[in-house]
N, C-alpha and C positions, 0 to 999 in steps of 0.2 A: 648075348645079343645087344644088349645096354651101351655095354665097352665100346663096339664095334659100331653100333648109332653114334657113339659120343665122340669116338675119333674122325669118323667121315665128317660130322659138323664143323670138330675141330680143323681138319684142314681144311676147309670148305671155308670158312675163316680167313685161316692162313692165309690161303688162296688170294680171297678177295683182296685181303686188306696189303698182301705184297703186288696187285697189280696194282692196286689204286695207288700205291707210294709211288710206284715205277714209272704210271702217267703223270701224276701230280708232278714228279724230277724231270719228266720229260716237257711237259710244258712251261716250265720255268727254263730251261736250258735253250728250248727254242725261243724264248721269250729274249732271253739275254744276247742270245745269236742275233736276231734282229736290232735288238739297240747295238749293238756292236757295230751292224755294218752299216746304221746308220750314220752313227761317229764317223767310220771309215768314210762315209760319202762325204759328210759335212768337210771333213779333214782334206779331202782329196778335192775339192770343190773352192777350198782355200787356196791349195798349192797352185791351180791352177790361176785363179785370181793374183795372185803374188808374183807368175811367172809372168803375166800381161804387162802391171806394174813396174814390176821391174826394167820390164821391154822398153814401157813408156817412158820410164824415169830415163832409163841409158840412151833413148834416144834426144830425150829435153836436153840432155847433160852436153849433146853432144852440138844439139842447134845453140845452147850455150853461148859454147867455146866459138862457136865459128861466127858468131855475133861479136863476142870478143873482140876476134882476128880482124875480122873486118869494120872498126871502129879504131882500134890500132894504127 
């Protein structure tokens, strides 16, 4: 009877200590998941800032030349 108390505790153990590892990996995973898409955001929140820029730049570039021209 001993044996058989001692193995139920034993996995009983087991048990716990491989769900608690399992959550412990799962809330770091989602934890990492979230910085991730914040990056994503940050990163994609630039591109679009840089496509503005750009807009602007190419349009300056172009009142530029045409100031140029007509000083010419």
């Amino acid at each position: 009877m001993t044996d058989i108390l001692t193995a139920i505790i034993a996995f009983a153990g087991t048990l716990v200590g491989s769900l608690g590892g399992i959550l412990a990996a799962n809330r770091l995973t989602v934890y990492r998941i979230e910085q991730l898409e914040q990056k994503v955001s940050k990163h994609n929140n630039l591109v679009e800032r840089m496509f503005l820029v750009e807009s602007s730049t190419k349009s300056a570039h172009h009142r530029i030349d045409e100031l140029r021209e007509e000083i010419k």
